[in-house]
C-alpha positions in Angstrom: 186.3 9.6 25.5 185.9 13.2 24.4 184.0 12.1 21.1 181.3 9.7 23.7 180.7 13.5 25.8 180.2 15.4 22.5 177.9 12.7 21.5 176.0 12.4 24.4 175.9 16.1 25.0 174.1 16.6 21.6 171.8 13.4 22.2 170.9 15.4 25.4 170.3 18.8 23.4 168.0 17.0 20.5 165.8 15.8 23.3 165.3 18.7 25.1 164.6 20.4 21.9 161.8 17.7 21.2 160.4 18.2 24.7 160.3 22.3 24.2 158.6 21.9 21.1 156.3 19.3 22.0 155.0 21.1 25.5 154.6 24.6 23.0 152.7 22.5 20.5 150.1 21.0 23.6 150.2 24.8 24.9 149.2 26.1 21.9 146.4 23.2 20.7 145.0 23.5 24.7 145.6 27.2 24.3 143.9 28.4 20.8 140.3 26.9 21.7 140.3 29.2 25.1 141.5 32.1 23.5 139.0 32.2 20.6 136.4 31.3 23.1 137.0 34.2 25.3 137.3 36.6 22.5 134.2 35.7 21.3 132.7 36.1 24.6 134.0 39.4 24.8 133.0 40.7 21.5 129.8 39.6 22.1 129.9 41.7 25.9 128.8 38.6 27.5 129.1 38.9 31.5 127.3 36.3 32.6 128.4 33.1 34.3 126.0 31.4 32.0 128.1 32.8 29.6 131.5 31.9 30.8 130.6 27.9 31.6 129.3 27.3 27.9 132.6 29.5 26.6 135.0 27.2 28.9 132.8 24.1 28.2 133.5 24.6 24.1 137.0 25.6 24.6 137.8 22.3 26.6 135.7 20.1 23.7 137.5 22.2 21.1 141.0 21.4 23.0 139.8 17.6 23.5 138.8 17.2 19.6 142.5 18.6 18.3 143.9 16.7 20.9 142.4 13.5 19.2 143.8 14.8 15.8 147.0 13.0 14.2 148.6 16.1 15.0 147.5 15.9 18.5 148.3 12.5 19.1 151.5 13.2 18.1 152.4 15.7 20.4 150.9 13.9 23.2 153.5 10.9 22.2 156.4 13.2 21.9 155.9 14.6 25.0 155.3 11.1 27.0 158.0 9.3 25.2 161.1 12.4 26.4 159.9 11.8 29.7 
Protein backbone atom coordinates (compact mmCIF):
# COMPACT_ATOMS: atom_id res chain seq x y z
CA UNK A 1 0.00 0.00 0.00
CA UNK A 2 2.77 2.43 1.02
CA UNK A 3 5.03 1.39 -2.06
CA UNK A 4 1.47 2.26 -4.60
CA UNK A 5 1.50 6.18 -2.63
CA UNK A 6 5.27 6.57 -3.14
CA UNK A 7 4.75 5.56 -6.58
CA UNK A 8 1.98 7.58 -7.45
CA UNK A 9 3.30 10.50 -5.50
CA UNK A 10 6.49 10.55 -7.76
CA UNK A 11 4.27 9.79 -11.06
CA UNK A 12 2.43 13.07 -9.76
CA UNK A 13 5.85 15.09 -9.26
CA UNK A 14 7.40 13.95 -12.93
CA UNK A 15 4.31 15.45 -14.40
CA UNK A 16 4.16 18.60 -12.82
CA UNK A 17 7.80 18.93 -13.58
CA UNK A 18 6.98 18.32 -17.38
CA UNK A 19 4.13 20.85 -17.17
CA UNK A 20 6.54 23.63 -15.44
CA UNK A 21 9.02 23.13 -18.04
CA UNK A 22 6.83 22.95 -20.88
CA UNK A 23 4.69 26.32 -19.94
CA UNK A 24 8.56 28.17 -19.31
CA UNK A 25 9.62 26.80 -22.65
CA UNK A 26 6.05 28.43 -24.60
CA UNK A 27 6.84 31.52 -22.20
CA UNK A 28 10.07 31.98 -23.34
CA UNK A 29 9.59 30.95 -27.45
CA UNK A 30 6.23 33.52 -27.15
CA UNK A 31 8.45 35.73 -24.93
CA UNK A 32 11.94 36.20 -26.91
CA UNK A 33 10.37 37.57 -30.29
CA UNK A 34 8.57 40.59 -28.08
CA UNK A 35 11.41 41.36 -26.17
CA UNK A 36 13.92 41.65 -29.09
CA UNK A 37 11.20 43.48 -30.89
CA UNK A 38 10.76 46.12 -28.26
CA UNK A 39 14.44 46.59 -27.72
CA UNK A 40 14.87 47.20 -31.06
CA UNK A 41 12.14 49.71 -31.03
CA UNK A 42 13.65 51.37 -28.27
CA UNK A 43 17.19 51.60 -29.51
CA UNK A 44 15.98 52.93 -32.49
CA UNK A 45 13.71 55.86 -30.20
CA UNK A 46 10.78 54.80 -32.09
CA UNK A 47 7.42 56.49 -30.43
CA UNK A 48 5.12 56.10 -32.82
CA UNK A 49 2.07 53.80 -32.99
CA UNK A 50 3.17 53.08 -36.43
CA UNK A 51 5.98 51.94 -34.86
CA UNK A 52 4.70 49.81 -32.14
CA UNK A 53 1.95 47.75 -34.62
CA UNK A 54 4.82 46.65 -37.07
CA UNK A 55 7.14 45.81 -33.75
CA UNK A 56 4.09 43.59 -32.18
CA UNK A 57 3.08 42.41 -35.69
CA UNK A 58 6.89 40.78 -36.22
CA UNK A 59 7.06 39.73 -32.65
CA UNK A 60 3.76 37.61 -32.96
CA UNK A 61 5.06 36.14 -36.72
CA UNK A 62 8.42 35.59 -34.98
CA UNK A 63 6.47 33.69 -31.95
CA UNK A 64 4.09 31.92 -34.67
CA UNK A 65 7.27 30.62 -36.85
CA UNK A 66 9.20 29.09 -33.59
CA UNK A 67 6.09 27.89 -32.60
CA UNK A 68 5.89 25.82 -35.86
CA UNK A 69 9.54 24.56 -35.23
CA UNK A 70 10.16 20.87 -33.95
CA UNK A 71 11.03 22.40 -30.84
CA UNK A 72 7.88 24.26 -30.77
CA UNK A 73 5.73 21.61 -31.56
CA UNK A 74 7.02 19.82 -28.94
CA UNK A 75 6.28 22.02 -26.28
CA UNK A 76 2.91 22.69 -27.49
CA UNK A 77 2.38 18.67 -27.19
CA UNK A 78 3.90 18.48 -23.79
CA UNK A 79 1.89 20.96 -22.53
CA UNK A 80 -1.56 19.64 -24.08
CA UNK A 81 -0.85 16.01 -23.34
CA UNK A 82 -0.31 16.97 -18.95
CA UNK A 83 -3.47 18.48 -19.15
Amino acid sequence: MLTEIVDLTRIVQTQEGQQTGAALGVLAVVGLPFGAAFAVLQVLGTNSALGLTVGVVAALVGSGTLLLTRIGRLLLRSLRSSE
